[in-house]
C-alpha positions as a Markdown table, in Angstrom:
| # | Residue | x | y | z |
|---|---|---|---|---|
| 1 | Unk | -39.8 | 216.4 | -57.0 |
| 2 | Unk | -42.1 | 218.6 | -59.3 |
| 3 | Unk | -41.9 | 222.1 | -59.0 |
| 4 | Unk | -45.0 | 224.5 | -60.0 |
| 5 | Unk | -45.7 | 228.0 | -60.1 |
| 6 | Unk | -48.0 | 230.5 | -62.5 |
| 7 | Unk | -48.3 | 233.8 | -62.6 |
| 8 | Unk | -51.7 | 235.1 | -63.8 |
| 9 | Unk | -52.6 | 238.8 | -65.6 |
| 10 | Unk | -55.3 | 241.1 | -64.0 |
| 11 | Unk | -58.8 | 240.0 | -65.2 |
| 12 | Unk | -60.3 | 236.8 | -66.9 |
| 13 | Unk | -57.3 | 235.3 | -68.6 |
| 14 | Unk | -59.9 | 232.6 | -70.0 |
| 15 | Unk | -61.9 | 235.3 | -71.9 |
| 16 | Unk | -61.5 | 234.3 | -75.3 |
| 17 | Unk | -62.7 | 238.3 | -76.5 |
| 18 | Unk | -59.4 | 239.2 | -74.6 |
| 19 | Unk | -56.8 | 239.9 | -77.4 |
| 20 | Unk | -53.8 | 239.7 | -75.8 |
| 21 | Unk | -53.3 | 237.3 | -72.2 |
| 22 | Unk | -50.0 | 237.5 | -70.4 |
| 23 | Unk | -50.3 | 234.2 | -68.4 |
| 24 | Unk | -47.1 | 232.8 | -67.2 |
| 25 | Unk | -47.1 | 228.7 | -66.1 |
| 26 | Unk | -43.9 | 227.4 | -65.2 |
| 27 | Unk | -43.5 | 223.6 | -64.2 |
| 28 | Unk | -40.5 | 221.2 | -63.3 |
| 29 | Unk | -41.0 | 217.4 | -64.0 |
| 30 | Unk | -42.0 | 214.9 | -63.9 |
| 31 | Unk | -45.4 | 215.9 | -64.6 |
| 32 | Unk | -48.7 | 214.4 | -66.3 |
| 33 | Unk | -51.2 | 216.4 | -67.4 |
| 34 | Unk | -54.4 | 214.5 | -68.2 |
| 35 | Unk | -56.5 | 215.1 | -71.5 |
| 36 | Unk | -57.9 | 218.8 | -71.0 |
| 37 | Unk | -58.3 | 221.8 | -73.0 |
| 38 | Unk | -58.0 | 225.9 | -73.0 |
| 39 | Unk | -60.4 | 228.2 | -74.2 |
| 40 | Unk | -57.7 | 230.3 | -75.8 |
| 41 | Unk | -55.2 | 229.2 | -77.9 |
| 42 | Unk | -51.8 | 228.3 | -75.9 |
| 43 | Unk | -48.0 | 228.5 | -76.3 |
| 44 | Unk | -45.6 | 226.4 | -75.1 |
| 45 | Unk | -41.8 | 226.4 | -74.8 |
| 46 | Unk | -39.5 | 223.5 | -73.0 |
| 47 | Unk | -36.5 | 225.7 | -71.4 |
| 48 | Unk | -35.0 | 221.8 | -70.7 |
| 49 | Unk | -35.2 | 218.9 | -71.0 |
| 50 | Unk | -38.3 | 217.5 | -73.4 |
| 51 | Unk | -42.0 | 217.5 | -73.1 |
| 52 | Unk | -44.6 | 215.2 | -75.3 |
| 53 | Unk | -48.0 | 217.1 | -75.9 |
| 54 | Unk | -50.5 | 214.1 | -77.2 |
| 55 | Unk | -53.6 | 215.6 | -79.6 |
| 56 | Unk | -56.1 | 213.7 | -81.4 |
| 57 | Unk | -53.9 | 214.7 | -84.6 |
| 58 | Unk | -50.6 | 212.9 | -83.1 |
| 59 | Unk | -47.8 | 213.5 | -81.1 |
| 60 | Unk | -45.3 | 216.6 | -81.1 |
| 61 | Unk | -41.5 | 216.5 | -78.6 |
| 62 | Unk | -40.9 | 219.5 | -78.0 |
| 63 | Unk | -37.0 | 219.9 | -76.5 |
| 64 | Unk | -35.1 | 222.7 | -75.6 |
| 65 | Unk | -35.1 | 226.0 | -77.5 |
| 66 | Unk | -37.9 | 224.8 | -79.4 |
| 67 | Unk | -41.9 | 225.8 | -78.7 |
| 68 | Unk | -45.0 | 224.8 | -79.9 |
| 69 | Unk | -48.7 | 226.4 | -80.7 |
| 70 | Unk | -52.0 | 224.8 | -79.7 |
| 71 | Unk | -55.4 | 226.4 | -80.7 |
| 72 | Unk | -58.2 | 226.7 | -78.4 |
| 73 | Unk | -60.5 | 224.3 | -77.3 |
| 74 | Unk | -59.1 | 221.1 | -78.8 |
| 75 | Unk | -58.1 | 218.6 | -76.2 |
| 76 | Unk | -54.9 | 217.6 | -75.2 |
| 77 | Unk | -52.6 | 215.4 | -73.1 |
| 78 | Unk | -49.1 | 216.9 | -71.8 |
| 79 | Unk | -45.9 | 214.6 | -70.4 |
| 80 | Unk | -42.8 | 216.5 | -68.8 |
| 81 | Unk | -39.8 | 214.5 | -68.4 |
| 82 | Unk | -37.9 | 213.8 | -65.6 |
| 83 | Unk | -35.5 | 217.5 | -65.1 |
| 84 | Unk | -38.0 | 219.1 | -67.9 |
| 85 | Unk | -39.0 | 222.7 | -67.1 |
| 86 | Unk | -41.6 | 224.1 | -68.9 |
| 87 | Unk | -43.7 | 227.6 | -69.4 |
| 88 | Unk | -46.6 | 228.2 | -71.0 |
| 89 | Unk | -48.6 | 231.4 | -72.1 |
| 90 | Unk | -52.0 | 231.6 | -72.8 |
């Protein structure tokens, strides 16, 4: 069963003249995320398991301990496996 669960900052966490977002998502898999984008540039991080983040440039895994950087406004795909738990920051 997928698990999911943010915690947001006080304002507009999408306003890209904000320098500094503390946005907290945290998800359990397994868990698509259809092709969509943010207007900020994101970070994401795989506490377990591994999760597949698909961009028109290719395809990065991240696994545990590792994270990976997306800029703004560039679509993408995201795939969490089956026990993968994820977070994101914005």
């Amino acid at each position: 069963m997928s698990e999911y669960r943010q915690i947001f900052a006080a304002g507009d966490v999408d306003d890209p003249a904000r320098p500094v977002v503390s946005k907290a998502s945290d998800y359990t898999g397994p868990l698509h995320f259809p092709w969509h984008d943010h207007l900020r540039a994101q970070l994401v991080h795989a506490s377990e398991g591994v999760m597949t983040v698909s961009t028109a440039e290719g395809t990065l895994y991240i696994g545990r301990v590792y994270r990976g950087s997306g800029p703004g406004a560039r679509p993408r795909s995201l795939e969490l496996d089956q026990g993968a738990e994820h977070q994101s920051f914005d």
